[in-house]
PDB file as gemmi writes it, atoms N, CA and C in Angstrom:
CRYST1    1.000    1.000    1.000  90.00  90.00  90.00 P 1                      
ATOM      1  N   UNK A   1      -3.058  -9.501   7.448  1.00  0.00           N  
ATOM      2  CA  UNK A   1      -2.234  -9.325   6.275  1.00  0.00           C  
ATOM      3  C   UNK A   1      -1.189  -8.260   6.572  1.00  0.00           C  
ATOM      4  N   UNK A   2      -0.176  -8.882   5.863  1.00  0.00           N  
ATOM      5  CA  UNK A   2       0.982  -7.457   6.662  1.00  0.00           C  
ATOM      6  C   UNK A   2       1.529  -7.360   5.479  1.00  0.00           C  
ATOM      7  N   UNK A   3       0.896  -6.304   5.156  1.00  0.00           N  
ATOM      8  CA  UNK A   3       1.290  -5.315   3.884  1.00  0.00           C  
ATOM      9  C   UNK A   3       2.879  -4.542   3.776  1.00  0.00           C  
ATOM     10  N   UNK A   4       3.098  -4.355   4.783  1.00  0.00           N  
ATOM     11  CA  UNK A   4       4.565  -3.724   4.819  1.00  0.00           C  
ATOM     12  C   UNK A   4       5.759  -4.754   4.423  1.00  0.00           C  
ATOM     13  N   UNK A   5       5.376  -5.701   4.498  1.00  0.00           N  
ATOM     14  CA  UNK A   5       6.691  -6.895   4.811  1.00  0.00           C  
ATOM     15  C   UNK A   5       6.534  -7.885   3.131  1.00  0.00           C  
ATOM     16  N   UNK A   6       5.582  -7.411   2.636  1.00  0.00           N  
ATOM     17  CA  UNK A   6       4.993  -7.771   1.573  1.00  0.00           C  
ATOM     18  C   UNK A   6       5.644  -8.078   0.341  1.00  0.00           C  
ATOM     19  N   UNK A   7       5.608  -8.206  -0.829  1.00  0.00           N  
ATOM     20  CA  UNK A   7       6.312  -8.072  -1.914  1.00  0.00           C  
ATOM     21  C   UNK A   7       5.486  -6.809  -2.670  1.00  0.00           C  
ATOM     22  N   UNK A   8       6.600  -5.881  -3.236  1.00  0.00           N  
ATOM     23  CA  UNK A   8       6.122  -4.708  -3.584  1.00  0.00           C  
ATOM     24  C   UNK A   8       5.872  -5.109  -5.392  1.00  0.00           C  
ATOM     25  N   UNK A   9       6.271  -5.958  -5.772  1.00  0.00           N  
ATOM     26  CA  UNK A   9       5.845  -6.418  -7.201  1.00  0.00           C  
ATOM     27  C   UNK A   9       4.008  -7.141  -7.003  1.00  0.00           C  
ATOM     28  N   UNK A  10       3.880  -7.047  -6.158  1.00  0.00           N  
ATOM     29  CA  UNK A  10       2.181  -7.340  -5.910  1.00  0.00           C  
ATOM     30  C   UNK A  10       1.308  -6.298  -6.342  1.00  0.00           C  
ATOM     31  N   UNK A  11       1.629  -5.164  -5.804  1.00  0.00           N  
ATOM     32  CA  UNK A  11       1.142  -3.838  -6.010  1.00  0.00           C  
ATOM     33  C   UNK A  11       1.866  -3.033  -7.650  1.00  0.00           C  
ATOM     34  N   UNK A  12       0.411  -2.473  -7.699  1.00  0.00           N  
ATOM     35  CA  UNK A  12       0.652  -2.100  -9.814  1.00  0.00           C  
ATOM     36  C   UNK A  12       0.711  -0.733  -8.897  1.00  0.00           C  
ATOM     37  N   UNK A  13       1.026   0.085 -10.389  1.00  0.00           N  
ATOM     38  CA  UNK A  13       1.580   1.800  -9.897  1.00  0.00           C  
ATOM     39  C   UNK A  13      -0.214   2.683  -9.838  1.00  0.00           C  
ATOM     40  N   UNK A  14      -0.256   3.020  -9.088  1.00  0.00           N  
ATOM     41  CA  UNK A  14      -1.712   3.733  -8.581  1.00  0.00           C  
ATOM     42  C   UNK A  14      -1.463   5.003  -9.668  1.00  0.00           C  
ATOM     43  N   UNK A  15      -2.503   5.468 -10.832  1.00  0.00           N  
ATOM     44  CA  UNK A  15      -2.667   6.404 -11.698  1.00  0.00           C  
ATOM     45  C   UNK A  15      -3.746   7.160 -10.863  1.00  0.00           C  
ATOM     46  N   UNK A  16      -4.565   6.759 -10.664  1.00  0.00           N  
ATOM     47  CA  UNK A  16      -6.154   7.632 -10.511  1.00  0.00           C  
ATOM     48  C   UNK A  16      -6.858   6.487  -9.349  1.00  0.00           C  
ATOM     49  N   UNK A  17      -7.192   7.048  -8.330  1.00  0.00           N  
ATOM     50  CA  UNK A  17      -8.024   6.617  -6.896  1.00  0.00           C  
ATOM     51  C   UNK A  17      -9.411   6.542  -7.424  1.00  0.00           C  
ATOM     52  N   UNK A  18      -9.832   8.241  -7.886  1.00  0.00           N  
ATOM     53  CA  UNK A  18     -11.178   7.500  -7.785  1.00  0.00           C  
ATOM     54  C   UNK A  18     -12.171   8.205  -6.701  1.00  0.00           C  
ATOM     55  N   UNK A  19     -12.937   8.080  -6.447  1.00  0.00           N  
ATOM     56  CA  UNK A  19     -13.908   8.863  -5.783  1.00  0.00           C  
ATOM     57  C   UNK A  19     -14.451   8.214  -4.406  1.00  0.00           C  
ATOM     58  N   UNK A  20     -13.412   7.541  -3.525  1.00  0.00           N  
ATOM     59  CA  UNK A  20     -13.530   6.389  -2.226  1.00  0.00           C  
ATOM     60  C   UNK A  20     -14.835   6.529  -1.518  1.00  0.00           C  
ATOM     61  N   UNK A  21     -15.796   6.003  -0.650  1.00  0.00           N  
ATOM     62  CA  UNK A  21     -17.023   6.090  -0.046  1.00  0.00           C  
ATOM     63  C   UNK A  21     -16.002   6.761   1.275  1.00  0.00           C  
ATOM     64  N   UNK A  22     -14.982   5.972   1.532  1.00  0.00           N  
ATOM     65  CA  UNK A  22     -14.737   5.665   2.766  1.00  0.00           C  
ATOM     66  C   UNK A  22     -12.850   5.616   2.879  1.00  0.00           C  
ATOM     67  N   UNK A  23     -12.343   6.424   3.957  1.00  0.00           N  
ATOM     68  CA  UNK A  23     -10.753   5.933   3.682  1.00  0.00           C  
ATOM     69  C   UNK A  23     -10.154   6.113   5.530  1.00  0.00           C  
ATOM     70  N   UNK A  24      -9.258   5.083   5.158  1.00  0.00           N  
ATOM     71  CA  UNK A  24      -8.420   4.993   6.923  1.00  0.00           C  
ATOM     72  C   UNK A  24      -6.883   4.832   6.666  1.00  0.00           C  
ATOM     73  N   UNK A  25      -6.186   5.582   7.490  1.00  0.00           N  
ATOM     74  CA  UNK A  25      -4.676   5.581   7.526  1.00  0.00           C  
ATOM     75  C   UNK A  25      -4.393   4.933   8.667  1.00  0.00           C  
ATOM     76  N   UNK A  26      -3.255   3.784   8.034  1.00  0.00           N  
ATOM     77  CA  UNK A  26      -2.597   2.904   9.130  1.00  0.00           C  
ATOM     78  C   UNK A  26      -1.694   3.774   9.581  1.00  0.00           C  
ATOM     79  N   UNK A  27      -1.280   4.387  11.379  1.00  0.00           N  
ATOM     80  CA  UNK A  27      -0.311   4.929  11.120  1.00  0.00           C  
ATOM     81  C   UNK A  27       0.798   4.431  11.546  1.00  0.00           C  
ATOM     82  N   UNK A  28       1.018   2.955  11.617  1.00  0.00           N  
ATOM     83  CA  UNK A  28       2.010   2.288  11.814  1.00  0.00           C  
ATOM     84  C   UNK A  28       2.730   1.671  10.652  1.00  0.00           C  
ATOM     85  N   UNK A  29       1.904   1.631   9.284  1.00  0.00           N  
ATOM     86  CA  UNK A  29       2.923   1.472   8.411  1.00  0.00           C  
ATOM     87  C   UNK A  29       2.616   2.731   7.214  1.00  0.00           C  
ATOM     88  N   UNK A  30       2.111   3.412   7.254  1.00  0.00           N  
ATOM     89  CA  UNK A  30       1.614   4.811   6.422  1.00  0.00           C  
ATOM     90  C   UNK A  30       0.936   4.469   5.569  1.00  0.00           C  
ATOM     91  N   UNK A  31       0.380   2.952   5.195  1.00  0.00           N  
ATOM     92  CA  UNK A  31      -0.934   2.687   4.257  1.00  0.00           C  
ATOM     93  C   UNK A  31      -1.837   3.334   4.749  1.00  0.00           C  
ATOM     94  N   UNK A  32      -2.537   3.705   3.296  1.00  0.00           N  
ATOM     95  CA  UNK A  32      -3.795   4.159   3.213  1.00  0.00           C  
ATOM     96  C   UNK A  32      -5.234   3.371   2.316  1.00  0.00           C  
ATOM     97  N   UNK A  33      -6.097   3.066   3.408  1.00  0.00           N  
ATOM     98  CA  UNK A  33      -7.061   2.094   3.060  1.00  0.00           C  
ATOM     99  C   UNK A  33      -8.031   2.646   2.382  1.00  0.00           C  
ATOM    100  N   UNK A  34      -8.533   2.350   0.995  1.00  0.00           N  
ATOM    101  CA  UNK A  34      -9.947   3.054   0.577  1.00  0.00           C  
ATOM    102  C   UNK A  34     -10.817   1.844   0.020  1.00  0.00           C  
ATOM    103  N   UNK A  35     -11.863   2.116   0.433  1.00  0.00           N  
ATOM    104  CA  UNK A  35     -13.103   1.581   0.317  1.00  0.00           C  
ATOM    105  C   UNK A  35     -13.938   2.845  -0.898  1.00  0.00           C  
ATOM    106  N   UNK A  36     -14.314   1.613  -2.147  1.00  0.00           N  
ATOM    107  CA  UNK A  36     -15.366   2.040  -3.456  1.00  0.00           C  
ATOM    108  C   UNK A  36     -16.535   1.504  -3.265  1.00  0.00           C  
ATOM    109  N   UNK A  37     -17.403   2.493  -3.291  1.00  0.00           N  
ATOM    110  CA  UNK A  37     -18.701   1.807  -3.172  1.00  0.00           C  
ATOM    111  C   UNK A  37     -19.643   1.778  -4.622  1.00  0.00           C  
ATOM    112  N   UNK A  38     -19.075   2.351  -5.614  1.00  0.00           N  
ATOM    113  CA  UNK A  38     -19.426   2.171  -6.973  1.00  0.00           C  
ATOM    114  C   UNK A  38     -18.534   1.001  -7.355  1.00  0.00           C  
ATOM    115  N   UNK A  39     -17.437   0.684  -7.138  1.00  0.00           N  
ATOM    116  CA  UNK A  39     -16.828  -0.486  -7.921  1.00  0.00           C  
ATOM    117  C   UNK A  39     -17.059  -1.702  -7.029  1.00  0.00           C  
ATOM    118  N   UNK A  40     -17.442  -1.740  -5.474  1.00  0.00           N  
ATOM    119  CA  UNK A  40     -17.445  -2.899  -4.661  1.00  0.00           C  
ATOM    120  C   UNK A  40     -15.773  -2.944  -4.263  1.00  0.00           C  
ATOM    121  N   UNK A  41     -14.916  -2.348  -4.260  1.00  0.00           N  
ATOM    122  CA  UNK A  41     -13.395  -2.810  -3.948  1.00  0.00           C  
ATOM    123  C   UNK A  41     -13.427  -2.040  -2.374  1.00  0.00           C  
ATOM    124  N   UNK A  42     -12.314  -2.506  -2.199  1.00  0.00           N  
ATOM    125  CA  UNK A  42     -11.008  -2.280  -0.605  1.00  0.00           C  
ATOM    126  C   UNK A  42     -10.187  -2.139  -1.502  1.00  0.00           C  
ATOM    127  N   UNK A  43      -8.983  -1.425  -1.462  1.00  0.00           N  
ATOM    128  CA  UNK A  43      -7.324  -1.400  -1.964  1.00  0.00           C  
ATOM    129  C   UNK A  43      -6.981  -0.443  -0.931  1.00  0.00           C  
ATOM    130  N   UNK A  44      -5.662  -1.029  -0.667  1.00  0.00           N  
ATOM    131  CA  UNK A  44      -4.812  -0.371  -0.090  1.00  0.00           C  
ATOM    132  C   UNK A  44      -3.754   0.340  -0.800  1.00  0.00           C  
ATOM    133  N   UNK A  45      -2.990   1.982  -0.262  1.00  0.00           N  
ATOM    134  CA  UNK A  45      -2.326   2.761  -1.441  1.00  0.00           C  
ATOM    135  C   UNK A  45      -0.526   2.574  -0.165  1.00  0.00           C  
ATOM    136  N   UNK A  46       0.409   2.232  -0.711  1.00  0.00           N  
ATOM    137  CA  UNK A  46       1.176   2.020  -0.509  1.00  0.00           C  
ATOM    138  C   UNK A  46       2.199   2.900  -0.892  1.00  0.00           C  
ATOM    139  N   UNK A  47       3.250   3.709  -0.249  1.00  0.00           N  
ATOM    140  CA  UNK A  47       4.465   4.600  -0.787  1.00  0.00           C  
ATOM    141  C   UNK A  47       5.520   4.171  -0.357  1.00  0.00           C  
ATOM    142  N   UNK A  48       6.537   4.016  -1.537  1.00  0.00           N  
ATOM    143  CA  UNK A  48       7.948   3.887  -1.664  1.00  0.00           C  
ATOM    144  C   UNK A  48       8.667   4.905  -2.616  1.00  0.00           C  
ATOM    145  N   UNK A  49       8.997   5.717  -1.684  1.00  0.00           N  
ATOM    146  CA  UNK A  49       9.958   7.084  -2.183  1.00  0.00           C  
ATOM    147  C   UNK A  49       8.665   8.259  -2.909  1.00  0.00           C  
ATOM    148  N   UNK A  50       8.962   7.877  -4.648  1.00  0.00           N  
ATOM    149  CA  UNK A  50       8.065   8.725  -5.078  1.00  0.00           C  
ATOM    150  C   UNK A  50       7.202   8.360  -5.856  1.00  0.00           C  
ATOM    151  N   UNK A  51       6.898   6.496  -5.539  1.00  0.00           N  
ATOM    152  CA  UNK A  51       5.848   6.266  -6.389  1.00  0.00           C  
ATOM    153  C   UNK A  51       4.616   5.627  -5.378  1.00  0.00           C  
ATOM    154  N   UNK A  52       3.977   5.717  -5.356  1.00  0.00           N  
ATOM    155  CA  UNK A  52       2.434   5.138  -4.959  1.00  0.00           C  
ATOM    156  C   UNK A  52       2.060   3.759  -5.859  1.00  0.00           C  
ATOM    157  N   UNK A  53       1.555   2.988  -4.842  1.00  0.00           N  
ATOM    158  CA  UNK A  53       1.490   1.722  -5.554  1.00  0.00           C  
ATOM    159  C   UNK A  53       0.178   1.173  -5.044  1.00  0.00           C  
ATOM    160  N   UNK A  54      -0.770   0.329  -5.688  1.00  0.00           N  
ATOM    161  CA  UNK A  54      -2.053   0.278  -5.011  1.00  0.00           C  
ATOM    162  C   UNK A  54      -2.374  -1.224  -5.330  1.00  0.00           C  
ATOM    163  N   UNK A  55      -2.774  -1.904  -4.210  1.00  0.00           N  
ATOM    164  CA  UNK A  55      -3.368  -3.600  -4.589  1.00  0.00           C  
ATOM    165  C   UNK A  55      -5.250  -3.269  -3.756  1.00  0.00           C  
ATOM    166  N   UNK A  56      -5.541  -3.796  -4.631  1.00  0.00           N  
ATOM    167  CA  UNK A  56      -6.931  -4.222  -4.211  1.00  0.00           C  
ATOM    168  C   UNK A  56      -6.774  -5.591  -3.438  1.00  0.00           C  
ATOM    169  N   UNK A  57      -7.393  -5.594  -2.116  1.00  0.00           N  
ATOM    170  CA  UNK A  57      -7.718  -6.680  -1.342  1.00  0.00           C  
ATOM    171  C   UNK A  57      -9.136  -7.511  -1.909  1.00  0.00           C  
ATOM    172  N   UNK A  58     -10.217  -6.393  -1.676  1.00  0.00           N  
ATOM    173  CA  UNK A  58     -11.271  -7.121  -1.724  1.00  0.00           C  
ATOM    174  C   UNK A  58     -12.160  -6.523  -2.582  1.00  0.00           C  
ATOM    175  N   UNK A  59     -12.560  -7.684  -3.626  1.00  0.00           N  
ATOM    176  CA  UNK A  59     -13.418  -7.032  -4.695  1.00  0.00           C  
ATOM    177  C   UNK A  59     -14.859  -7.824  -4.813  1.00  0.00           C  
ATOM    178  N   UNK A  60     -15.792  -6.907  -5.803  1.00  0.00           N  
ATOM    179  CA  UNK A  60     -16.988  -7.608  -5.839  1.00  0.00           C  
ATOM    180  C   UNK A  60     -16.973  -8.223  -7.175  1.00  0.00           C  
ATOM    181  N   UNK A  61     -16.964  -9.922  -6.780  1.00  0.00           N  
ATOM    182  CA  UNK A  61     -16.589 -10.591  -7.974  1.00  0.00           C  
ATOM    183  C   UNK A  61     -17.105 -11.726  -8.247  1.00  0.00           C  
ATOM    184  N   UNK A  62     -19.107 -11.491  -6.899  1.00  0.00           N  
ATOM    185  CA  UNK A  62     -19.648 -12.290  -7.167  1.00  0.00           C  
ATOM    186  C   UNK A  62     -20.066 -13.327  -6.257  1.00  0.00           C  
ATOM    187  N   UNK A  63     -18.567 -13.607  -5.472  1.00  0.00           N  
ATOM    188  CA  UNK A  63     -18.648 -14.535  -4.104  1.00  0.00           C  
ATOM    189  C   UNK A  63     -19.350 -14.207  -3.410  1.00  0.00           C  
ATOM    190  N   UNK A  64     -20.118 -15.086  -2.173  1.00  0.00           N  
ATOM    191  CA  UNK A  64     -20.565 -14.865  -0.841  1.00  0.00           C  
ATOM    192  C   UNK A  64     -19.507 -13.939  -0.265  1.00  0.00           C  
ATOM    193  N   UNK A  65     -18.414 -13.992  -0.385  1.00  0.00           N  
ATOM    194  CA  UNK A  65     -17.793 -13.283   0.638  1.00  0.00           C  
ATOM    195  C   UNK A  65     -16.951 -11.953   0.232  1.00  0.00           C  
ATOM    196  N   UNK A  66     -17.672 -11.706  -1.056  1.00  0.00           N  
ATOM    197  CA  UNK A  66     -17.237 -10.074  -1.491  1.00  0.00           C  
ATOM    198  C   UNK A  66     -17.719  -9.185  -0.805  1.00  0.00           C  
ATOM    199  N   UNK A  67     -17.187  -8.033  -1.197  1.00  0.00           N  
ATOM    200  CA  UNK A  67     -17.886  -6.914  -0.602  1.00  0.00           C  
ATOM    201  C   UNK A  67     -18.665  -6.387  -1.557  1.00  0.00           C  
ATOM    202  N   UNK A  68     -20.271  -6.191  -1.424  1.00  0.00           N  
ATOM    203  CA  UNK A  68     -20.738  -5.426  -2.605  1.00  0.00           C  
ATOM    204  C   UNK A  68     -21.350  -3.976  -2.827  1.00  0.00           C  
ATOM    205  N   UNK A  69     -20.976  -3.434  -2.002  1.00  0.00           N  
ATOM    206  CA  UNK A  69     -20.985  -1.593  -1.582  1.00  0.00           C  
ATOM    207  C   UNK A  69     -20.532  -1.329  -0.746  1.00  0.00           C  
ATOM    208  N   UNK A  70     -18.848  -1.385  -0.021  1.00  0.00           N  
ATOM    209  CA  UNK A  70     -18.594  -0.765   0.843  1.00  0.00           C  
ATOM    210  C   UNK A  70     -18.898   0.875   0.968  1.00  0.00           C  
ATOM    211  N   UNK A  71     -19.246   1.037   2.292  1.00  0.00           N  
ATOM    212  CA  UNK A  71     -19.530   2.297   2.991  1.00  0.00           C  
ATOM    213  C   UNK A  71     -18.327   3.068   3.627  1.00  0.00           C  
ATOM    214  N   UNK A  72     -17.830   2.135   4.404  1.00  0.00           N  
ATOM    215  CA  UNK A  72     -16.823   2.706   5.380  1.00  0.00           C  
ATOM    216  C   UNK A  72     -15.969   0.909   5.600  1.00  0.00           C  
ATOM    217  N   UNK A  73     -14.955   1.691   6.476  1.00  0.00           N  
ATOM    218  CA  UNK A  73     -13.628   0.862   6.705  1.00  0.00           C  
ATOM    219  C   UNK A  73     -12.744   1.477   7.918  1.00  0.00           C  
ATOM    220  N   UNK A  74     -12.442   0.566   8.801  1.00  0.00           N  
ATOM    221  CA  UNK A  74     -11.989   0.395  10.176  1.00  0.00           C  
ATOM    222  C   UNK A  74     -11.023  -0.433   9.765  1.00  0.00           C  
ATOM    223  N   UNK A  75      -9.550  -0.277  10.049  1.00  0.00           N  
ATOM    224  CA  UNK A  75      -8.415  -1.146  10.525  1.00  0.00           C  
ATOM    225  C   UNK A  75      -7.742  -1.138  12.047  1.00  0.00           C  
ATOM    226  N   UNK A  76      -7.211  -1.826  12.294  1.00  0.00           N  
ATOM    227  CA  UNK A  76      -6.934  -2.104  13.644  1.00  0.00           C  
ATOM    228  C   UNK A  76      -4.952  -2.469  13.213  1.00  0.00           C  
ATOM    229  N   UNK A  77      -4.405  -1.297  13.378  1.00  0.00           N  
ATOM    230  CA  UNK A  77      -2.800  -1.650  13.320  1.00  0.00           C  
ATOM    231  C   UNK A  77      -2.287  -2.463  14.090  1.00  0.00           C  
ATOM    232  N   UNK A  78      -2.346  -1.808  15.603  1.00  0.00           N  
ATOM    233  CA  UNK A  78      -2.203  -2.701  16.472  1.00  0.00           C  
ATOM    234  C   UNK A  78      -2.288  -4.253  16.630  1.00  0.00           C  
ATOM    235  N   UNK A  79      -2.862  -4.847  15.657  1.00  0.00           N  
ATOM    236  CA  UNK A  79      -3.135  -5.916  15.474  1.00  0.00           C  
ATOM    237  C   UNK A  79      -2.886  -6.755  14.413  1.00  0.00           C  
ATOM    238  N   UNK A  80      -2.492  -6.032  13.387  1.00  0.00           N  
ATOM    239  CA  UNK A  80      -1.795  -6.008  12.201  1.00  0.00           C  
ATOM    240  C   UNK A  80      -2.575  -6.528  10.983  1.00  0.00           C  
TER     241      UNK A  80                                                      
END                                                                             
């Protein structure tokens, strides 16, 4: 997923993060990844100028293929 190249109307305006289990900085596009292990989410926090903008990737919403307590979180930029 290439978040940088993205549409920035995807991402709502980030008020309050929250208390993350787990967080990783891309430092090829300056996202910052956090992992909730009380809510089950991934979101990524995104900056343009002076606002912060945040989309949740992956939530617990039930599927086989949610996440349902992330701990921690590894990205790989290089790879995009």
């Amino acid at each position: 997923m290439d978040i940088q190249d993205g549409n920035s109307q995807e991402f709502s305006k980030s008020t309050y993060v929250g208390n993350p289990s787990a967080v990783a900085y891309d430092h090829y596009t300056g996202n910052v990844w956090l992992a909730h292990m009380e809510s089950g989410t991934i979101s990524v926090l995104r900056r343009e100028k002076d606002i912060v903008y945040r989309k949740v990737v992956l939530s617990n919403m039930g599927r086989l293929y949610d996440s349902v307590a992330p701990t921690g979180i590894a990205i790989k930029p290089a790879e995009g």
